[in-house]
Rosetta silent file (secondary structure, phi, psi, omega in degrees, C-alpha in Angstrom):
SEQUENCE: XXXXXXXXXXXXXXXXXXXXXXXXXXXXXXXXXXXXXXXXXXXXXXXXXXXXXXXXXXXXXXXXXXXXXXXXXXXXXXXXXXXXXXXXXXXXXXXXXXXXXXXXXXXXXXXXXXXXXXXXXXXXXXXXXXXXXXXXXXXXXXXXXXXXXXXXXXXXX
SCORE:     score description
SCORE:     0.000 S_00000001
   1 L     0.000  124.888  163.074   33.104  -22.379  -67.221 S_00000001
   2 L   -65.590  118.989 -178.906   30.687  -22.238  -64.215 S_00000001
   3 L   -71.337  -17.555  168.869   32.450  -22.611  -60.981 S_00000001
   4 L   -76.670  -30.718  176.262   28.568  -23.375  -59.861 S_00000001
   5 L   -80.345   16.829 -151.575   28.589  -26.803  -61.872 S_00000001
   6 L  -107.239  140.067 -174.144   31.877  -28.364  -59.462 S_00000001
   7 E  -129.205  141.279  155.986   29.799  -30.675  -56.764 S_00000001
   8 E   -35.319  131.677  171.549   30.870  -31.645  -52.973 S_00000001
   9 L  -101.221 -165.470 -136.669   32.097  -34.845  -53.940 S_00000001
  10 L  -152.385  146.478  143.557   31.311  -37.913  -51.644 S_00000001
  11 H   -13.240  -54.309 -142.993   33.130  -41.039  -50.034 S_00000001
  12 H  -100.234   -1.311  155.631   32.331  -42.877  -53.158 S_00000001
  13 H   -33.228  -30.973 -175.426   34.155  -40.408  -55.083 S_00000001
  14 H   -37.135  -77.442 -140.684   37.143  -41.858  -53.936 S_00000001
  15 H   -82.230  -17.970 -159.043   38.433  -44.318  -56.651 S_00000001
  16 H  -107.972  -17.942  158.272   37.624  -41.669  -59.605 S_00000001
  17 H  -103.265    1.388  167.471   39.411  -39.250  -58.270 S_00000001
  18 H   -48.791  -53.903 -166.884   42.608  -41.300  -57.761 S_00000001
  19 H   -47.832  -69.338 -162.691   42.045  -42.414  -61.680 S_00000001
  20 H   -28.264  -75.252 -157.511   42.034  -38.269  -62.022 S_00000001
  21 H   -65.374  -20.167  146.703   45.135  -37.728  -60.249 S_00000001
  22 H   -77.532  -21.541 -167.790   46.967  -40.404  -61.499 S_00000001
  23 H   -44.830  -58.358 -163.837   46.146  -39.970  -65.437 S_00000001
  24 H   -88.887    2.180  141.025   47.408  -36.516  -64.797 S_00000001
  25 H   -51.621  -57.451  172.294   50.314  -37.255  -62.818 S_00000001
  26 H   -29.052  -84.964 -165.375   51.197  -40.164  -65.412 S_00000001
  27 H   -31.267  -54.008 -134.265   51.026  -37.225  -68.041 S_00000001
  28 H  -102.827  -27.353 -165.829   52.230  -34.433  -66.640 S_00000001
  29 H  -113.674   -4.530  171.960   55.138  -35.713  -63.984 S_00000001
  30 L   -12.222  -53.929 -152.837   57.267  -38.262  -66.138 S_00000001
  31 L   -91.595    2.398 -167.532   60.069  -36.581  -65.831 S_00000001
  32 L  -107.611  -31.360 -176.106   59.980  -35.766  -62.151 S_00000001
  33 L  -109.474   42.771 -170.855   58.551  -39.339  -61.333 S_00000001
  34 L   -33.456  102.447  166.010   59.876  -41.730  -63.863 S_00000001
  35 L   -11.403  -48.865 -164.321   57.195  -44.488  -64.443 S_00000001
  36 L   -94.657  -15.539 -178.409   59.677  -47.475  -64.729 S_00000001
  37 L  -101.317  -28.344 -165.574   61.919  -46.138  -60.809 S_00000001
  38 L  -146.397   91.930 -172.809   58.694  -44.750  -59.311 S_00000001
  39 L   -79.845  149.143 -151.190   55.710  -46.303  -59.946 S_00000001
  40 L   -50.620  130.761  168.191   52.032  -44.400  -59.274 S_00000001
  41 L  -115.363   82.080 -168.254   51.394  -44.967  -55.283 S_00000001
  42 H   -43.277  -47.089 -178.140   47.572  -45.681  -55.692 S_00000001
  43 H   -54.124  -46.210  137.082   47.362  -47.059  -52.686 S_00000001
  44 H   -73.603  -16.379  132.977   48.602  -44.395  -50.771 S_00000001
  45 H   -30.349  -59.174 -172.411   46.808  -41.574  -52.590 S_00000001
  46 H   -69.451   -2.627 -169.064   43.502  -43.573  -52.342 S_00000001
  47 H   -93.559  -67.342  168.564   44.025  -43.885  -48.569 S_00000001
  48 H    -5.436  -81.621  151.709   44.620  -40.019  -48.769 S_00000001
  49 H   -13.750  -32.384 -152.928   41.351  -39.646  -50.875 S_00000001
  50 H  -137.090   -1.184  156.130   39.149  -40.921  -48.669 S_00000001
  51 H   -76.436  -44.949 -152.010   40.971  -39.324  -45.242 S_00000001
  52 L   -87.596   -7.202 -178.076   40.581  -35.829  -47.087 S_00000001
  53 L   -90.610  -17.063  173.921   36.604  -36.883  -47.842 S_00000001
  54 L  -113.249    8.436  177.832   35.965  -37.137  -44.228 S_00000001
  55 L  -100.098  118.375  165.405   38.186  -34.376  -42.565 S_00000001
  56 L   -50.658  126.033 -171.220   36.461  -31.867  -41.093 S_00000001
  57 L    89.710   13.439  167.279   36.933  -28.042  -42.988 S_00000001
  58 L  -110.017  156.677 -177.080   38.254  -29.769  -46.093 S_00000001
  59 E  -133.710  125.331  157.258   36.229  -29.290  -49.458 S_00000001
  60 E  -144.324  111.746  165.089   36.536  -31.305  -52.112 S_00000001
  61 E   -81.920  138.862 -159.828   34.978  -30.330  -55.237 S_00000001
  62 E  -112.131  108.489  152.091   34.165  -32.369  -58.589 S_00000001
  63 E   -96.571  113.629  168.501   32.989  -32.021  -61.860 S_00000001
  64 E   -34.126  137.137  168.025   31.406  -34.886  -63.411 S_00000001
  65 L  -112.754  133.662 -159.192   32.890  -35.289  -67.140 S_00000001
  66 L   -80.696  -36.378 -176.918   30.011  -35.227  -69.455 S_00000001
  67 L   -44.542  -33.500 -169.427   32.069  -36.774  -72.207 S_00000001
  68 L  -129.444  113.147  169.928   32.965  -40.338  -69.974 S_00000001
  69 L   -99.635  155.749 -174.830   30.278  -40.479  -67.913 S_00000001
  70 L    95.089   17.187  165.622   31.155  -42.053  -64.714 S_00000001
  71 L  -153.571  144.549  171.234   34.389  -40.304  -64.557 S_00000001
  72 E   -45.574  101.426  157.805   35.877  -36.855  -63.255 S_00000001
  73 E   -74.442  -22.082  128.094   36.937  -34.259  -65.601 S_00000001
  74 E  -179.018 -152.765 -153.883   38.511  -32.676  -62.698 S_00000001
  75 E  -153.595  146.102  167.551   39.017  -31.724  -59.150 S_00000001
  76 E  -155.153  132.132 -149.413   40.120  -29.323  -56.584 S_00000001
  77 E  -125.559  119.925  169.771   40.579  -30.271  -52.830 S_00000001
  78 E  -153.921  168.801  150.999   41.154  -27.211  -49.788 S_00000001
  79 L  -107.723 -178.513 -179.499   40.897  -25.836  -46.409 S_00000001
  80 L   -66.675   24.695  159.266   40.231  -22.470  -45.416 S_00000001
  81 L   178.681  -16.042  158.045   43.860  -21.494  -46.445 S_00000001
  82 E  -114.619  142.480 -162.613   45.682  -24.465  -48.410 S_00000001
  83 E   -74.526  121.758  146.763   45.093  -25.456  -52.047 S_00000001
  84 E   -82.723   10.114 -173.916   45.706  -29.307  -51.161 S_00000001
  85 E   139.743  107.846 -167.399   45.070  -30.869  -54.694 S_00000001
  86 E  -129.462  119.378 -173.237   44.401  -29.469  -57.976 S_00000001
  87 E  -159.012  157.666  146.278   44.117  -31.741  -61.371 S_00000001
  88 E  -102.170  140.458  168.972   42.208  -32.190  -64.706 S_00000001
  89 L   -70.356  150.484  177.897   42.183  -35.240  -66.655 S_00000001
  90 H   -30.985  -55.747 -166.867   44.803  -35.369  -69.528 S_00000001
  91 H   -67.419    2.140  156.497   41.605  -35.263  -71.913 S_00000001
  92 H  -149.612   38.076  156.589   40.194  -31.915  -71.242 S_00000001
  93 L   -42.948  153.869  179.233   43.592  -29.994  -70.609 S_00000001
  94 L    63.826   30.509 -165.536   43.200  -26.827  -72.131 S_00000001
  95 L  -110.211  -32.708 -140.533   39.829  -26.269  -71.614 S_00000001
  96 L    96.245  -26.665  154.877   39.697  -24.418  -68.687 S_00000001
  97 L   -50.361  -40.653 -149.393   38.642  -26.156  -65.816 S_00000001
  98 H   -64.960  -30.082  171.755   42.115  -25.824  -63.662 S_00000001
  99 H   -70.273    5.720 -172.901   40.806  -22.140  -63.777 S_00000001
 100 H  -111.022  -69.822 -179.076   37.435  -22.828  -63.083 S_00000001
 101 H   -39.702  -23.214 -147.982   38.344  -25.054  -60.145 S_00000001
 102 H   -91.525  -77.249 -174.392   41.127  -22.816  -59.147 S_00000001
 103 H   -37.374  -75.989  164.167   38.281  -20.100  -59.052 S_00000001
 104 H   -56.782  -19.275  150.563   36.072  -21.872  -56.740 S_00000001
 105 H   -84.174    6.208 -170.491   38.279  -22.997  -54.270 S_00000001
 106 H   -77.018  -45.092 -152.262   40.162  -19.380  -54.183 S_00000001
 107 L   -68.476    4.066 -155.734   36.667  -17.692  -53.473 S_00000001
 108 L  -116.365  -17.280 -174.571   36.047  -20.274  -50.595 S_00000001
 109 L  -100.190  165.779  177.068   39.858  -19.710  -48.747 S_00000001
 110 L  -125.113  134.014  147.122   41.496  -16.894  -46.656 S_00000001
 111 L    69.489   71.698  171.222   45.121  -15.986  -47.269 S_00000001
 112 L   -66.962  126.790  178.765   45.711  -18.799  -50.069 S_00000001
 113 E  -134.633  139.935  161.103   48.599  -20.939  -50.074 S_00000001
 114 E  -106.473  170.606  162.242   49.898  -24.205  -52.212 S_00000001
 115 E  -140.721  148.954 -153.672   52.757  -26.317  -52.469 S_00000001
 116 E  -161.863  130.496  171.171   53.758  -27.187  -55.936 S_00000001
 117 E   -42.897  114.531  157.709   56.653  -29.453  -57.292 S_00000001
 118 L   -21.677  -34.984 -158.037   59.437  -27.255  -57.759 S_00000001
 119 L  -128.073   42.548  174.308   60.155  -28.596  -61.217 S_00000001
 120 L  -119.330   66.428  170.524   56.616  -28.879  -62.329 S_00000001
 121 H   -62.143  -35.165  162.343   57.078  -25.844  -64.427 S_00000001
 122 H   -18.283  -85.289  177.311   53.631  -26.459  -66.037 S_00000001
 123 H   -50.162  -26.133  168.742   51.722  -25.988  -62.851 S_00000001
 124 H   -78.607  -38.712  175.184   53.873  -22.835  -61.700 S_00000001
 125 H   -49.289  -52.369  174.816   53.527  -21.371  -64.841 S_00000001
 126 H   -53.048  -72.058 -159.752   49.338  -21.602  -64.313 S_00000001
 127 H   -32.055  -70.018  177.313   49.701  -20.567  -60.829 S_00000001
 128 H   -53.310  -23.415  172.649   51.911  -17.510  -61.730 S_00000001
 129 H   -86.658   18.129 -144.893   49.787  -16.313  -64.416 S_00000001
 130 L  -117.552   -5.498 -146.956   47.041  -16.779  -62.007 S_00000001
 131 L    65.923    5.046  160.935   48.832  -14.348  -59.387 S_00000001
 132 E   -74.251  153.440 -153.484   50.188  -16.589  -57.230 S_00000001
 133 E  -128.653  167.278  178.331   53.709  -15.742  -55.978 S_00000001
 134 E  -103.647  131.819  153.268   56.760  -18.148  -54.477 S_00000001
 135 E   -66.070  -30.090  178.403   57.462  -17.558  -51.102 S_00000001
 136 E   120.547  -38.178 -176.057   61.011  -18.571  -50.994 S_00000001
 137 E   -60.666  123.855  171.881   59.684  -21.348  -48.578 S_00000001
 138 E  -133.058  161.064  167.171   60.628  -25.281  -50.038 S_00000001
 139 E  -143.991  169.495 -176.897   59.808  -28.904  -48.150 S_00000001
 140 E   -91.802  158.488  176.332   60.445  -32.432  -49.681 S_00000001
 141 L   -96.004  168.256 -148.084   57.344  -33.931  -51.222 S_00000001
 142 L   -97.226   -7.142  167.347   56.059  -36.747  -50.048 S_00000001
 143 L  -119.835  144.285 -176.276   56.779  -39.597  -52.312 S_00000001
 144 L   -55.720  151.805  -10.906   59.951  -41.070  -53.494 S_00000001
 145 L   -71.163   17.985  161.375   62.297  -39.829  -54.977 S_00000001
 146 L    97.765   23.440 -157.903   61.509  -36.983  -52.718 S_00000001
 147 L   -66.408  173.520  166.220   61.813  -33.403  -54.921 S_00000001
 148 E   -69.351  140.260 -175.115   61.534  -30.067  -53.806 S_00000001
 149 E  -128.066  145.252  171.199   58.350  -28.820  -53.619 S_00000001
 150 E   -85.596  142.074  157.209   57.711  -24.626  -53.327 S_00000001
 151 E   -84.900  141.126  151.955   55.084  -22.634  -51.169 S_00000001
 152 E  -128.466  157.173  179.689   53.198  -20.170  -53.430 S_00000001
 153 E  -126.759  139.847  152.978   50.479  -17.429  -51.534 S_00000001
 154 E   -82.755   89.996 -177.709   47.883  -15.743  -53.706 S_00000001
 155 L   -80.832  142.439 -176.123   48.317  -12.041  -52.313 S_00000001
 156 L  -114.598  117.481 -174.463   44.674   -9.996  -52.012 S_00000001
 157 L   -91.491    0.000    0.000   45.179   -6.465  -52.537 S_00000001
């Protein structure tokens, strides 16, 4: 995958990538986020979304999904040193974008750092085979019920 097709997205990006980040929240966080105690909080995410589309030194990159058009196959959101928001829709897991996105916002950062659900072994699992390392470092995440979430750094030899 070209890390050259991923586009600046736009204000009106806004609503499609919420749909991203919940499908693959939905999917991917059941068990951290039950569905029926903690329901998706669109509202705050899309208010997110569209503060991180206007804040100066953040990048957020897109790729159009050719399959649905008019929706995101996925996305990856940084500054100049934190991975802020990394997702694929359910529907083209395993493809290779989170590495392709992954790629293009690494090459674009200095001294890379995330924060990553603690118990989202999926996503630690990428990261670590990816090089990325756990600092040791944890904070609560930001939506109820509140889990631990880890720092990881990408060290550059």
């Amino acid at each position: 995958m070209d890390p050259d097709r991923f586009r600046q997205a736009t204000p009106e990006d806004a609503r499609a990538l919420l749909d991203v980040e919940r499908a693959a929240g939905i999917a991917a966080l059941g068990h951290i986020f039950p569905p029926g105690m903690y329901p998706f909080p669109a509202d705050e995410v899309l208010a997110t979304w569209n503060a991180a589309l206007t804040e100066p030194g953040v990048r957020v990159l897109v790729l159009d999904d050719d399959a649905d058009p008019g929706r995101l196959a996925c996305f990856v959101a940084h500054d100049s040193r934190l991975l802020r928001h990394l997702a694929v829709h359910p529907s083209r897991w395993g493809t290779g974008l989170a590495r392709a996105a992954m790629d293009a916002a690494v090459a674009q950062m200095q001294d890379p750092r995330l924060w990553c659900l603690a118990d989202n072994d999926q996503a630690i699992g990428f990261y670590e085979h990816l090089g990325w390392r756990r600092t040791g470092r944890t904070q609560a995440a930001e939506y109820p019920p509140f889990p631990d979430e880890v720092e990881m750094v990408l060290p550059r030899d």
